[in-house]
N, CA and C atoms of all chains as a GROMACS GRO file, in nm:
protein
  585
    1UNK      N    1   5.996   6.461  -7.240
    1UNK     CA    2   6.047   6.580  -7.173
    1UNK      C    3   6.199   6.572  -7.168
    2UNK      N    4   6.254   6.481  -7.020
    2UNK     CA    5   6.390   6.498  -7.014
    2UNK      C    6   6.427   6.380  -7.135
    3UNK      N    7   6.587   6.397  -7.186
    3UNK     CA    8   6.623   6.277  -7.252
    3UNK      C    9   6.674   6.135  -7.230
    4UNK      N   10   6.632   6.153  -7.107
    4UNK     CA   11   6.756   6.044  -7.045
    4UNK      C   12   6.634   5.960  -7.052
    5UNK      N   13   6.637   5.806  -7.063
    5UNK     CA   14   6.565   5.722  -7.057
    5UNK      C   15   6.638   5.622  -6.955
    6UNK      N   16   6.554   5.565  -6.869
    6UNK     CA   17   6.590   5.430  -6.787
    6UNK      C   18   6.565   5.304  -6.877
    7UNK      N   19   6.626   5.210  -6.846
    7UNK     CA   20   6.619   5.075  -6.886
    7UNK      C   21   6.625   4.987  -6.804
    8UNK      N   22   6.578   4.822  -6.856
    8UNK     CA   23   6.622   4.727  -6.748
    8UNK      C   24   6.738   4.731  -6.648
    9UNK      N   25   6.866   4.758  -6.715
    9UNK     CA   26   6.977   4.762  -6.669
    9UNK      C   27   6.984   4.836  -6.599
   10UNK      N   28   6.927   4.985  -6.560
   10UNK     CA   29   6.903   5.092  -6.461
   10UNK      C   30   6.833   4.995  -6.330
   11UNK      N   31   6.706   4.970  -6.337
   11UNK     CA   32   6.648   4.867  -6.254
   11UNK      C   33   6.732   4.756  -6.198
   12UNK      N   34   6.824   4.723  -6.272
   12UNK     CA   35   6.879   4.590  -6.197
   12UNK      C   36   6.998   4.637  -6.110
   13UNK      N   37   7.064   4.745  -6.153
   13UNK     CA   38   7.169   4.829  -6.047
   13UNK      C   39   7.132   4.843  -5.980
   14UNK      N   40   7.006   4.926  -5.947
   14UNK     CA   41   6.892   4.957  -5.848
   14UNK      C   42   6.892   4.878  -5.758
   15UNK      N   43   6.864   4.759  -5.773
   15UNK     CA   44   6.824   4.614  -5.736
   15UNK      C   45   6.982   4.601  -5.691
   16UNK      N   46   7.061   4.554  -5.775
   16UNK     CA   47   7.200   4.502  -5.718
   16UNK      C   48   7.259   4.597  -5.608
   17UNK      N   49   7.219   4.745  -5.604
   17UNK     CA   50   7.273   4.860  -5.472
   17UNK      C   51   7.225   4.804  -5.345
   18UNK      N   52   7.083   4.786  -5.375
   18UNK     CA   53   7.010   4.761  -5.240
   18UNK      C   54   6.991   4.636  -5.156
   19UNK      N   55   7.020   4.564  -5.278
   19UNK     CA   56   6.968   4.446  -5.152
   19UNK      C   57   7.142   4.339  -5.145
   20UNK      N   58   7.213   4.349  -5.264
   20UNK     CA   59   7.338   4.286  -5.259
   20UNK      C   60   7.328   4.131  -5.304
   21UNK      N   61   7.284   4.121  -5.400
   21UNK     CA   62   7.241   3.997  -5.494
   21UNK      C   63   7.357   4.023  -5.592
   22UNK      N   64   7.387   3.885  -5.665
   22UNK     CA   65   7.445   3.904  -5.778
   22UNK      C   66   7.401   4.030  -5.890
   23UNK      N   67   7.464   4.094  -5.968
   23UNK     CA   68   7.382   4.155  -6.082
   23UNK      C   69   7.291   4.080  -6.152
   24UNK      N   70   7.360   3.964  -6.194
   24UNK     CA   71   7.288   3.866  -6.296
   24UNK      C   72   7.145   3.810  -6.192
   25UNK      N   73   7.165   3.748  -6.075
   25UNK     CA   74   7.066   3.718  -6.018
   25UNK      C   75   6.924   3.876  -6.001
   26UNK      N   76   6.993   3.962  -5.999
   26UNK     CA   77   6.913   4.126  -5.980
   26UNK      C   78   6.845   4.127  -6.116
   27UNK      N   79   6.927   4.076  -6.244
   27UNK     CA   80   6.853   4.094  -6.366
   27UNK      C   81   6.740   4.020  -6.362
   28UNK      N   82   6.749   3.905  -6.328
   28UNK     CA   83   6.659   3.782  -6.327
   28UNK      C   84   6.541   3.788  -6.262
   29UNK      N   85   6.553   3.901  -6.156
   29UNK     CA   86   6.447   3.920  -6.056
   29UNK      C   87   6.362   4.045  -6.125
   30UNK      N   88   6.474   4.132  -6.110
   30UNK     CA   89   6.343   4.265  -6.242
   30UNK      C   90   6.299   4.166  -6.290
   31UNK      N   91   6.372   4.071  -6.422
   31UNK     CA   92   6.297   4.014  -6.539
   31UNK      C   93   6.146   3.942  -6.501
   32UNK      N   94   6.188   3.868  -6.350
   32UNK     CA   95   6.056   3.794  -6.315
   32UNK      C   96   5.964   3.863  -6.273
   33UNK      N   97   5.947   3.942  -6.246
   33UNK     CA   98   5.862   4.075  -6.115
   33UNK      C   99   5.768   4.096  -6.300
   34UNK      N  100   5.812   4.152  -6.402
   34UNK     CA  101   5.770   4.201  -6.494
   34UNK      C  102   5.699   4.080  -6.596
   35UNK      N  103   5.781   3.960  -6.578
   35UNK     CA  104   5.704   3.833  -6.632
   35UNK      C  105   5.552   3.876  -6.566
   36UNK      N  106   5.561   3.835  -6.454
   36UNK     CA  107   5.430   3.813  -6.321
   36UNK      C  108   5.356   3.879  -6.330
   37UNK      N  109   5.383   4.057  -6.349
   37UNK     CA  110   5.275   4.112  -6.408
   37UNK      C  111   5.226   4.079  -6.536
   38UNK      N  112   5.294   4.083  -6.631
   38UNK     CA  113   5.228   4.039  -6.758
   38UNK      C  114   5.145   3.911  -6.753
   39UNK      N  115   5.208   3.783  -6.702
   39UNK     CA  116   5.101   3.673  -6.725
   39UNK      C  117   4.982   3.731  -6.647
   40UNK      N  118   4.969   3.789  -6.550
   40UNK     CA  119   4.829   3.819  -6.451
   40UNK      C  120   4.754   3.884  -6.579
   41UNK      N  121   4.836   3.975  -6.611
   41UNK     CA  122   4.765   4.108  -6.749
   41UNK      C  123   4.667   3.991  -6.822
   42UNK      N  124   4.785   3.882  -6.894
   42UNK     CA  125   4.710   3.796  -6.969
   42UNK      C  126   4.625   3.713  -6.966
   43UNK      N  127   4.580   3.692  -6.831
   43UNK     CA  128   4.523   3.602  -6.748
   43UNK      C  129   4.411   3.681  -6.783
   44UNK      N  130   4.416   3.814  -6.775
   44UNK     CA  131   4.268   3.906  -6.742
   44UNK      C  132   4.296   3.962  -6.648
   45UNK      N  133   4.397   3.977  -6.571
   45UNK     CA  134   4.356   3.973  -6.386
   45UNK      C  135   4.380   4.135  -6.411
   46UNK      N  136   4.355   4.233  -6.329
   46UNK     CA  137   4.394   4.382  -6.314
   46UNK      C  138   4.535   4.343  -6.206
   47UNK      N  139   4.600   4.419  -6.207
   47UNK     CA  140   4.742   4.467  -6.109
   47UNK      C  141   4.742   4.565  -6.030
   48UNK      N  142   4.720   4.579  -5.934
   48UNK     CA  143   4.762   4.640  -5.818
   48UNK      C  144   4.873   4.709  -5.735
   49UNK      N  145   4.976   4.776  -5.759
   49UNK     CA  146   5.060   4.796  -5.701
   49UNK      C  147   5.061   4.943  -5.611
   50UNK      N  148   5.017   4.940  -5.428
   50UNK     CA  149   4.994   5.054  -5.425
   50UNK      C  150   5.066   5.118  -5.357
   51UNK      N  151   5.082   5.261  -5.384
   51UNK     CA  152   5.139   5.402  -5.411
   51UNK      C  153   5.180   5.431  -5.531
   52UNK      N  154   5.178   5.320  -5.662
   52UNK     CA  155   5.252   5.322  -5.757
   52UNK      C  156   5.146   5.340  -5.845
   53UNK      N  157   5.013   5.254  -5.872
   53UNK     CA  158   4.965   5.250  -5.991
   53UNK      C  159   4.915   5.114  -5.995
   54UNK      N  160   4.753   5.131  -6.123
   54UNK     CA  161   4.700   5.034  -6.131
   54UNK      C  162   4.714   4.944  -6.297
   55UNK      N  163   4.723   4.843  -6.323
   55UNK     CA  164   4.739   4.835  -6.462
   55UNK      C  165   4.610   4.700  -6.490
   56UNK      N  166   4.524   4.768  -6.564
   56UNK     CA  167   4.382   4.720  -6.614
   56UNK      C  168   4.404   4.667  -6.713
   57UNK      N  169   4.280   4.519  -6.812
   57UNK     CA  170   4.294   4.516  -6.906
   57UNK      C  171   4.139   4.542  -6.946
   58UNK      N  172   4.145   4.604  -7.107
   58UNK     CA  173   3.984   4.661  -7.090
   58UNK      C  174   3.939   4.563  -7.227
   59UNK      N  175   3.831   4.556  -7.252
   59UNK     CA  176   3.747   4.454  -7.404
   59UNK      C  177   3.729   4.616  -7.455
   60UNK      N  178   3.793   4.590  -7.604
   60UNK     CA  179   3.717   4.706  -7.684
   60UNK      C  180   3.659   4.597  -7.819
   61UNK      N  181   3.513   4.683  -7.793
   61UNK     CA  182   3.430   4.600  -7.927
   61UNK      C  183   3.478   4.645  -8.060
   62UNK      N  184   3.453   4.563  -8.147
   62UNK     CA  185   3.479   4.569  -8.272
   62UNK      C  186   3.422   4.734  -8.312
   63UNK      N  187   3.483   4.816  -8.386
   63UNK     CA  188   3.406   4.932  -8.489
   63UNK      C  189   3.503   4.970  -8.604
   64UNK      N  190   3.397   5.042  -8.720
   64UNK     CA  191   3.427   5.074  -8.808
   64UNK      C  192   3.570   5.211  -8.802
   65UNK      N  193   3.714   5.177  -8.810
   65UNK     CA  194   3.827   5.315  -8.804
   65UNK      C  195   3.843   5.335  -8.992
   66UNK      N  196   3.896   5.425  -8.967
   66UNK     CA  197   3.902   5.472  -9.127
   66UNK      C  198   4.087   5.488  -9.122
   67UNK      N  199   4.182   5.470  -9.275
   67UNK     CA  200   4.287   5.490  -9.331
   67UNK      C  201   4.277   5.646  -9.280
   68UNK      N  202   4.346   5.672  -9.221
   68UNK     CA  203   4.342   5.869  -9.237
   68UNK      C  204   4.425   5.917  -9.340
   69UNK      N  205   4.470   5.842  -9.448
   69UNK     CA  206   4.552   5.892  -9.556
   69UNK      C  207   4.459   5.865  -9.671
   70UNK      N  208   4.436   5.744  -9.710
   70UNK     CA  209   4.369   5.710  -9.793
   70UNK      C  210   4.181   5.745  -9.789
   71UNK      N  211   4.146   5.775  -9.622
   71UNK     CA  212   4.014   5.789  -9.627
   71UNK      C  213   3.914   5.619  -9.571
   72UNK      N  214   3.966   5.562  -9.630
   72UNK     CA  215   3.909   5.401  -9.694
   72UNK      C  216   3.860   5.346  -9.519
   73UNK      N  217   3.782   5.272  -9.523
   73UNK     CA  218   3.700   5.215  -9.388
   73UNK      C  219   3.789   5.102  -9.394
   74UNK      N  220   3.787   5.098  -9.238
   74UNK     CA  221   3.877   4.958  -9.229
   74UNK      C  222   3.818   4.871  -9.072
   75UNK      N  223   3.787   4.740  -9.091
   75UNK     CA  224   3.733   4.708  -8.968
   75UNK      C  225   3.814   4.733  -8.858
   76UNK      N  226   3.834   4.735  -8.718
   76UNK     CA  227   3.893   4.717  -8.616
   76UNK      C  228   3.878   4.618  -8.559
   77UNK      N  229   3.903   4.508  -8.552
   77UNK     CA  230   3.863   4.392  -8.438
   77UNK      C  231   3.867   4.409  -8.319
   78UNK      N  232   3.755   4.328  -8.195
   78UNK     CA  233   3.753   4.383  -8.119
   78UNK      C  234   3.888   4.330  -8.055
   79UNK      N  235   3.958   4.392  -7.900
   79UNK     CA  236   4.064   4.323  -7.853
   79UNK      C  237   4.113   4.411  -7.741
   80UNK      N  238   4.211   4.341  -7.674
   80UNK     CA  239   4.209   4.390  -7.524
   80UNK      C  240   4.335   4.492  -7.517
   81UNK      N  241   4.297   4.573  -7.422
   81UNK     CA  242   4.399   4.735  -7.395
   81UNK      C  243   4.442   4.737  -7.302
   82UNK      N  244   4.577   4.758  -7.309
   82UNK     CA  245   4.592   4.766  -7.180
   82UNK      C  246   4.602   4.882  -7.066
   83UNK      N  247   4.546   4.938  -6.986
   83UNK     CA  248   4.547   5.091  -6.918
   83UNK      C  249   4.601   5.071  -6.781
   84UNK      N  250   4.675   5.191  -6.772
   84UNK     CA  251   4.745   5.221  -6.668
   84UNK      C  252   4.702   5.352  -6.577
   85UNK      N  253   4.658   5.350  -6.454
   85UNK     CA  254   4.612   5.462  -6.382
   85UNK      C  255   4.701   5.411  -6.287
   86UNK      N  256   4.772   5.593  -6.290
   86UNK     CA  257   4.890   5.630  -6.175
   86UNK      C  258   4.825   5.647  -6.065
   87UNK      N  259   4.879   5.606  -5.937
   87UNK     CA  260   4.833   5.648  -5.798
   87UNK      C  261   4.849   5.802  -5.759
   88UNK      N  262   4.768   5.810  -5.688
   88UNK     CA  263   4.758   5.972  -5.690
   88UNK      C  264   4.881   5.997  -5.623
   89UNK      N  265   4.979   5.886  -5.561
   89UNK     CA  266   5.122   5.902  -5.502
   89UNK      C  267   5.257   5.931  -5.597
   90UNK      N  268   5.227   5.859  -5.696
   90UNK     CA  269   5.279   5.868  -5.822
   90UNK      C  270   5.246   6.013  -5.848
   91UNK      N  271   5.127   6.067  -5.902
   91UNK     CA  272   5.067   6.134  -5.984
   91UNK      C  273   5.135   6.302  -5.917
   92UNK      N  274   5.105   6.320  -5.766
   92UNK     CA  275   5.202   6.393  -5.663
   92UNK      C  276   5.308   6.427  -5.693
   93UNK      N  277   5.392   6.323  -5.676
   93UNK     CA  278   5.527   6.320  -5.697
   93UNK      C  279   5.577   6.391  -5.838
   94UNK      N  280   5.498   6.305  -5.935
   94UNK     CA  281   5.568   6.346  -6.074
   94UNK      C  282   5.556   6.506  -6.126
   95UNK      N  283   5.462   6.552  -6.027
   95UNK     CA  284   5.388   6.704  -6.029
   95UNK      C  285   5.489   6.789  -6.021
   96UNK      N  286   5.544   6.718  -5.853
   96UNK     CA  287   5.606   6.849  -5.811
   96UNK      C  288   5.781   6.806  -5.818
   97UNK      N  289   5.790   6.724  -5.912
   97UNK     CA  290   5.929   6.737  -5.949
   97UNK      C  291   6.019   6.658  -5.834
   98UNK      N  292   5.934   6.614  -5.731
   98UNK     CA  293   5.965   6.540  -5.571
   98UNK      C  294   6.134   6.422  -5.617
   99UNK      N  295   4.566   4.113  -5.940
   99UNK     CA  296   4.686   4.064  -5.833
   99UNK      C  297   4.724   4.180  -5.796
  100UNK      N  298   4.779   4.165  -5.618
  100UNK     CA  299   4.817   4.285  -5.514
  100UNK      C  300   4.978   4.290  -5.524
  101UNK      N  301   4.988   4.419  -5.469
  101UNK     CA  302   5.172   4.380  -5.434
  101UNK      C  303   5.213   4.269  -5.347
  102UNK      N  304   5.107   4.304  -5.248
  102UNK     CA  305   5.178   4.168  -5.166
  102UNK      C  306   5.183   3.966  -5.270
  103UNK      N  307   5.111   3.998  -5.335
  103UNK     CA  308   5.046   3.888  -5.382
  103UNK      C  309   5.157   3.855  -5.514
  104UNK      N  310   5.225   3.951  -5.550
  104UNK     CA  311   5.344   3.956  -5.661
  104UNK      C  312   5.482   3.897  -5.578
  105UNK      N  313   5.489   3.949  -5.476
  105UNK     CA  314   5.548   3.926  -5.417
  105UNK      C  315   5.561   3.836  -5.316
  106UNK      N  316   5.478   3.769  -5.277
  106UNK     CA  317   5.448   3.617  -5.246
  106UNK      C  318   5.533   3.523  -5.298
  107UNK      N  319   5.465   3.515  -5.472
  107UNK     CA  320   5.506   3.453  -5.572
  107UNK      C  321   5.634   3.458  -5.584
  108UNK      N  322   5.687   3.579  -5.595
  108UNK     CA  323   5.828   3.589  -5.654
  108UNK      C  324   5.906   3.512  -5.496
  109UNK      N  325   5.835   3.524  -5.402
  109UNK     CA  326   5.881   3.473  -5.311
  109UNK      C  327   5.928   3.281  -5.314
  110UNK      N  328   5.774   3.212  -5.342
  110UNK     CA  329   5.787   3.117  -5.389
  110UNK      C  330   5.877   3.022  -5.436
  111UNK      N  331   5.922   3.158  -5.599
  111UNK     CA  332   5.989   3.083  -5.684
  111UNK      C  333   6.153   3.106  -5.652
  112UNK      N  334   6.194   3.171  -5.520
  112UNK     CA  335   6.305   3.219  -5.491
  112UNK      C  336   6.354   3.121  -5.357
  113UNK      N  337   6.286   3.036  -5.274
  113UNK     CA  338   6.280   2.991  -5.146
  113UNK      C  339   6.427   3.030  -5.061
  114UNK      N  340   6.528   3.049  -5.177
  114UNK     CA  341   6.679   3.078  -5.148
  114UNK      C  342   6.679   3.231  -5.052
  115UNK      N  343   6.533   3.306  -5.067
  115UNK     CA  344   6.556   3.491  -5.058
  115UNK      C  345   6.503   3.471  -4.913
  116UNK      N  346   6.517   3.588  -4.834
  116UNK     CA  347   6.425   3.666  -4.744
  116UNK      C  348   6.329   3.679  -4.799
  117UNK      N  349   6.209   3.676  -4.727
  117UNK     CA  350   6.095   3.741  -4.789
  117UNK      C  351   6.121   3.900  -4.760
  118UNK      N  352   6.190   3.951  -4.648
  118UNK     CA  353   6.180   4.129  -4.648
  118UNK      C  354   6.283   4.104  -4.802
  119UNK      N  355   6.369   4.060  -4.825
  119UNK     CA  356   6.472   4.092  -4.936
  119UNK      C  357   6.346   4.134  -5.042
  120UNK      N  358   6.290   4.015  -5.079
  120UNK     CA  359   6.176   4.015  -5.187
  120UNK      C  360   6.110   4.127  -5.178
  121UNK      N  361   6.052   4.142  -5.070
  121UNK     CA  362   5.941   4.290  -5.028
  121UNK      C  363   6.062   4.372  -5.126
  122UNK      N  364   6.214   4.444  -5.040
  122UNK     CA  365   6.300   4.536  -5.081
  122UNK      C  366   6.329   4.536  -5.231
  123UNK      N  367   6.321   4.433  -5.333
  123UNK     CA  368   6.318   4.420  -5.422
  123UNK      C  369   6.222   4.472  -5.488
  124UNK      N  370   6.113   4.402  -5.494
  124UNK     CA  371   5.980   4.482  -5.581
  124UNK      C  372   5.971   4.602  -5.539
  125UNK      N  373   5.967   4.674  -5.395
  125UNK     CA  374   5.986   4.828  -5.374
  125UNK      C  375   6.060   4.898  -5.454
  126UNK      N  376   6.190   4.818  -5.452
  126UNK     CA  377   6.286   4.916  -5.529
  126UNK      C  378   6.245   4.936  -5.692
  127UNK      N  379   6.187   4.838  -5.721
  127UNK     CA  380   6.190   4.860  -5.874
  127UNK      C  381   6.087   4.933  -5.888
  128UNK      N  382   5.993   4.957  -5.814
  128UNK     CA  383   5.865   5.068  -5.842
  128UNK      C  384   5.952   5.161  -5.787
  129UNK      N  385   5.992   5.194  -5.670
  129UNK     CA  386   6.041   5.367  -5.622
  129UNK      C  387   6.136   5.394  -5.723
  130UNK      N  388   6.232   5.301  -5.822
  130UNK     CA  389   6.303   5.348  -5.938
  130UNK      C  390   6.237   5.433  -6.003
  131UNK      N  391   6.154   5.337  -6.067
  131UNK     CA  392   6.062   5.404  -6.148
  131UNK      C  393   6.005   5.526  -6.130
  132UNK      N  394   5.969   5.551  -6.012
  132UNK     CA  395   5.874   5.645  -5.967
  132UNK      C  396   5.997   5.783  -5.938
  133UNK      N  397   6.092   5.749  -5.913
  133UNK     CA  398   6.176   5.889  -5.900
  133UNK      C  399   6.266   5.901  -6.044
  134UNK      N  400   6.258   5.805  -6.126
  134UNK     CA  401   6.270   5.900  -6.290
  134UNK      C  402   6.189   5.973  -6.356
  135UNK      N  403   6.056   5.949  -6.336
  135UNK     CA  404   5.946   5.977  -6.343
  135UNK      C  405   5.949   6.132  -6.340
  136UNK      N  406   5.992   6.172  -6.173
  136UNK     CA  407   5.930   6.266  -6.074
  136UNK      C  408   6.052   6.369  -6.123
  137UNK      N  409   6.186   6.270  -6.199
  137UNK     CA  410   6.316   6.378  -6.265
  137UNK      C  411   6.234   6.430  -6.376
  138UNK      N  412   6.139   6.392  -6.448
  138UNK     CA  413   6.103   6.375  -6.571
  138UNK      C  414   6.164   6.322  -6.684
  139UNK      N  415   6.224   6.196  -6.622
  139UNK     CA  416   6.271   6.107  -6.743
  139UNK      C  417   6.194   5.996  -6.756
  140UNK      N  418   6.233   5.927  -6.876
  140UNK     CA  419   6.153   5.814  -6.927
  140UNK      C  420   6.210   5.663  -6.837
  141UNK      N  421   6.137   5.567  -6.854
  141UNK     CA  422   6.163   5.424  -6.796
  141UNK      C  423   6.083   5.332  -6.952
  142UNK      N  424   6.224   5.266  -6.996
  142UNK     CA  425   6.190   5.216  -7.106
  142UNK      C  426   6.163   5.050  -7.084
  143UNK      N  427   6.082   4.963  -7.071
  143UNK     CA  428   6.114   4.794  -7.055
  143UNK      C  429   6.037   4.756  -7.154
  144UNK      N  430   6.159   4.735  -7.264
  144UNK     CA  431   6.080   4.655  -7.393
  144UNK      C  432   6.028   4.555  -7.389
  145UNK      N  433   5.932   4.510  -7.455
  145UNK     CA  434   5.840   4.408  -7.458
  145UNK      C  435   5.678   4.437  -7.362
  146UNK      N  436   5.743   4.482  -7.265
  146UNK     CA  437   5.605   4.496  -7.121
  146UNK      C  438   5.600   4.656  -7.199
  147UNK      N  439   5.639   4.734  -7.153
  147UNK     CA  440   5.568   4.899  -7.192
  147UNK      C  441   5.722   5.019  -7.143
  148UNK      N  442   5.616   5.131  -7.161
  148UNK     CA  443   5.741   5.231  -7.148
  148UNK      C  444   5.680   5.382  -7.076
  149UNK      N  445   5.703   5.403  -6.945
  149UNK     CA  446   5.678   5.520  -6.851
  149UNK      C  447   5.735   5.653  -6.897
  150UNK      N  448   5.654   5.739  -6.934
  150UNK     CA  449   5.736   5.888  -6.976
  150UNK      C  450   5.595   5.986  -6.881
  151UNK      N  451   5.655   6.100  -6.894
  151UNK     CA  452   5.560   6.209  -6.820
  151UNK      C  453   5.483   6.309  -6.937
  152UNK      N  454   5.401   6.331  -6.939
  152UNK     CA  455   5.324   6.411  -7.036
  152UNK      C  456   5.313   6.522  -6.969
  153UNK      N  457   5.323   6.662  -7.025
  153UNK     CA  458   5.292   6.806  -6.965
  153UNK      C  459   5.153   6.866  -7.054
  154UNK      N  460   5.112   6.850  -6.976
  154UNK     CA  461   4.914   6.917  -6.917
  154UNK      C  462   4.953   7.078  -6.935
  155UNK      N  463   4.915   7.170  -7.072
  155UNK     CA  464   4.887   7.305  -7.060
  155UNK      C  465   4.791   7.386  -6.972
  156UNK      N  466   4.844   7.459  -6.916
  156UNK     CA  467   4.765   7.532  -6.832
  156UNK      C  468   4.642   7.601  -6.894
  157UNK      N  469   4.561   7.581  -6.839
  157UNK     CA  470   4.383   7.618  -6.903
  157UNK      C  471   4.314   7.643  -6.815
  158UNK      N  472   4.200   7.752  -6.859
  158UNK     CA  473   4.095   7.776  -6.761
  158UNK      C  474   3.994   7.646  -6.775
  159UNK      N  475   3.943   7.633  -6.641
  159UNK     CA  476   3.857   7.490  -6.636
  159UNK      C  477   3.754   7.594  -6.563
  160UNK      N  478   3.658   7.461  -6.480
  160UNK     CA  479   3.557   7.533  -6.467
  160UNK      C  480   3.494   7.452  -6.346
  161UNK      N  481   3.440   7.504  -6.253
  161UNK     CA  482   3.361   7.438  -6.138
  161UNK      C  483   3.228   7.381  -6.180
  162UNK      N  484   3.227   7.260  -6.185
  162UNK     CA  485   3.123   7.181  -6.260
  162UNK      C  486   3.020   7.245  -6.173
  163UNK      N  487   3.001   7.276  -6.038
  163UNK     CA  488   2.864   7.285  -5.965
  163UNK      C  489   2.871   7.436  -5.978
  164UNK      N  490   2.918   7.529  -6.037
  164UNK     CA  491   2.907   7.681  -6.044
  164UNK      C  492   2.918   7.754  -6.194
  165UNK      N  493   2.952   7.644  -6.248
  165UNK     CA  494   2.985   7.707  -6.371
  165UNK      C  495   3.110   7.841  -6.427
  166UNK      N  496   3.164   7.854  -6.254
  166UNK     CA  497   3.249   7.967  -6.256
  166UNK      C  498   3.416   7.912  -6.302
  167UNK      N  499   3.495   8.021  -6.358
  167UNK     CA  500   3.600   8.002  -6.418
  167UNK      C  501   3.690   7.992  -6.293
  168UNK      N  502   3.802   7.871  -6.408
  168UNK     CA  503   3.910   7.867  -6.273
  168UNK      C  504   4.047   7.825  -6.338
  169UNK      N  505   4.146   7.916  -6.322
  169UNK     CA  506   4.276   7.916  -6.405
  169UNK      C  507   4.293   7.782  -6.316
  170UNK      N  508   4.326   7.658  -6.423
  170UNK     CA  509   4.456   7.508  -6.390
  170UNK      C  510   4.561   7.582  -6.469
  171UNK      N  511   4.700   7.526  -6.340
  171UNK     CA  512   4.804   7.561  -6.365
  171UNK      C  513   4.866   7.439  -6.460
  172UNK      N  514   4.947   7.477  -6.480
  172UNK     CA  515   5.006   7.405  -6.582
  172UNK      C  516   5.083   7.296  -6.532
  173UNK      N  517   5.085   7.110  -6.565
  173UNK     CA  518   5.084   7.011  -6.492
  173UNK      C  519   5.145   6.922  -6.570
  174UNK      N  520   5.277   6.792  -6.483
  174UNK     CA  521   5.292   6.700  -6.577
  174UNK      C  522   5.229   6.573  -6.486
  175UNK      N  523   5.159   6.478  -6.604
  175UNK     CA  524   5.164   6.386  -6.522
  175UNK      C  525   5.236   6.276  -6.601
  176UNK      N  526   5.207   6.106  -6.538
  176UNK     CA  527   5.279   5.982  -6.585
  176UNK      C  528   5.174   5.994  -6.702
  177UNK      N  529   5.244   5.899  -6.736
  177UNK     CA  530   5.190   5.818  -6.878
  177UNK      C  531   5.263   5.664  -6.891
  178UNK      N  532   5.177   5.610  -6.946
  178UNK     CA  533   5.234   5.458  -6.958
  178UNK      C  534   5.161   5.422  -7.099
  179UNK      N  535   5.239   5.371  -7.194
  179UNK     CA  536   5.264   5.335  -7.324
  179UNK      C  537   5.284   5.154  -7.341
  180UNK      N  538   5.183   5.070  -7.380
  180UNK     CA  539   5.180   4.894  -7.377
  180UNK      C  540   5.306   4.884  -7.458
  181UNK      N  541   5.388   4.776  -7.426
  181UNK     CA  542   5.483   4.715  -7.532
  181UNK      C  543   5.429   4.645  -7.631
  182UNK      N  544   5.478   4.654  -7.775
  182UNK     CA  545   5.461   4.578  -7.829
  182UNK      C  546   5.403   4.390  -7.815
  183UNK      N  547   5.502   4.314  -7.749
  183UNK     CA  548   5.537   4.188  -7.747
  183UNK      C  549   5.360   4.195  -7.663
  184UNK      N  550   5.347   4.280  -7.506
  184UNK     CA  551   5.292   4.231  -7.462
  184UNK      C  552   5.149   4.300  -7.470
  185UNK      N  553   5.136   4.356  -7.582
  185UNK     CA  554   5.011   4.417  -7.660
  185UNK      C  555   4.970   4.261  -7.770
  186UNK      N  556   5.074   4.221  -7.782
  186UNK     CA  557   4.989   4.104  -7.871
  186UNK      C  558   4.991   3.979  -7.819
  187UNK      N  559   5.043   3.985  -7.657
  187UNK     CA  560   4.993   3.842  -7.562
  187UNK      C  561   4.878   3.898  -7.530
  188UNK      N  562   4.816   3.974  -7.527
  188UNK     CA  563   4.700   4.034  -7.444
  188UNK      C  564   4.586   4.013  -7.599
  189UNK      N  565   4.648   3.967  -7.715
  189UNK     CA  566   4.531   3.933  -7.796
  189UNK      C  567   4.543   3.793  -7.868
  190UNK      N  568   4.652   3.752  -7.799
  190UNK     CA  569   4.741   3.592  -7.865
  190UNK      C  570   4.572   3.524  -7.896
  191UNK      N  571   4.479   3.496  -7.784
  191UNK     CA  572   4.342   3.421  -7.819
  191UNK      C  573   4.285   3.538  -7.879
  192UNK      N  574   4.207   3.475  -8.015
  192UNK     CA  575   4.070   3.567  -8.062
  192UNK      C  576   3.999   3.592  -7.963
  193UNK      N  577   3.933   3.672  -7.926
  193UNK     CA  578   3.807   3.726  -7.875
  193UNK      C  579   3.705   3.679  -7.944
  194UNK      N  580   3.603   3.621  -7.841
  194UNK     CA  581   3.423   3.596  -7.874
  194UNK      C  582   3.425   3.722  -7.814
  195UNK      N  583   3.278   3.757  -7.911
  195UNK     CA  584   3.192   3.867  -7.936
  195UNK      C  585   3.109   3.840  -7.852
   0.00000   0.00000   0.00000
């Protein structure tokens, strides 16, 4: 939609406004907060964060996908997804432009 | 794992912080998120994934218990997109079948 994209570096200003940490120490902390979820992800574990959103990991079994250019069958192996369901606080918000 | 439970941890590995600091920390980086979102801009963190808003066309739907028509207005919601890096820690081990 809009063009502007956030980045780490948005997050760590964020971080460095509010609480009054070094920047570099503010980077380090986004960086870890986002480690922590991921190893849990990889662990298997689901994530929890609420008003914000849930982040699942799901088993998809192996099936037959096809080349959509060429046509040609190609296996899929099975392997894990990762899904994200917004909190309906999130989901609110992003609605009405809040 | 819970927020509080992220934040425990990060607590842990910080012994130097407040724990409210810690709490104010992980808050902030979700309410970031959540009010670029709500601008309708994107939140990009390479490697982990990337937050953008998708816009939902307005369509007639339908009352599952009446079968009667019902104009949905037209809607954006989140979306969340896996990173690369951490689309292929999430398959680093083969899978048993």
């Amino acid at each position: 939609m809009s063009s502007k994209t956030l980045t780490r570096l948005d997050l760590t200003e964020a971080v460095y406004r509010e609480v009054g940490l070094s920047r570099n120490e503010s980077a380090q902390l986004v960086e870890s907060v986002l480690d922590m979820i991921s190893d849990a992800l990889v662990r298997g574990e689901s994530v929890k964060i609420s008003s914000f959103g849930t982040f699942t990991v799901r088993s998809k079994n192996r099936r037959i996908g096809r080349n959509p250019k060429t046509g040609e069958e190609v296996p899929i192996e099975p392997r894990r997804v990762l899904v994200f369901r917004a909190s309906h606080i999130l989901k609110d918000k992003v609605n009405q432009g809040v | 794992m819970i927020k509080s439970e992220l934040i425990q941890k990060i607590a842990e590995n910080n012994p130097h912080l407040y724990h409210s600091d810690v709490e104010r920390i992980v808050s902030t980086i979700f309410d970031e998120i959540t009010r670029a979102l709500a601008r309708g801009e994107r939140v990009e963190l390479r490697g982990f994934g990337a937050f953008s808003v998708k816009r939902r066309e307005a369509r007639i739907g339908r009352n599952p218990r009446t079968g009667e028509p019902v104009a949905v207005e037209e809607k954006r919601v989140p979306f969340f997109k896996t990173g690369k890096l951490l689309r292929e820690r999430l398959n680093a081990t083969p899978l048993s079948e």
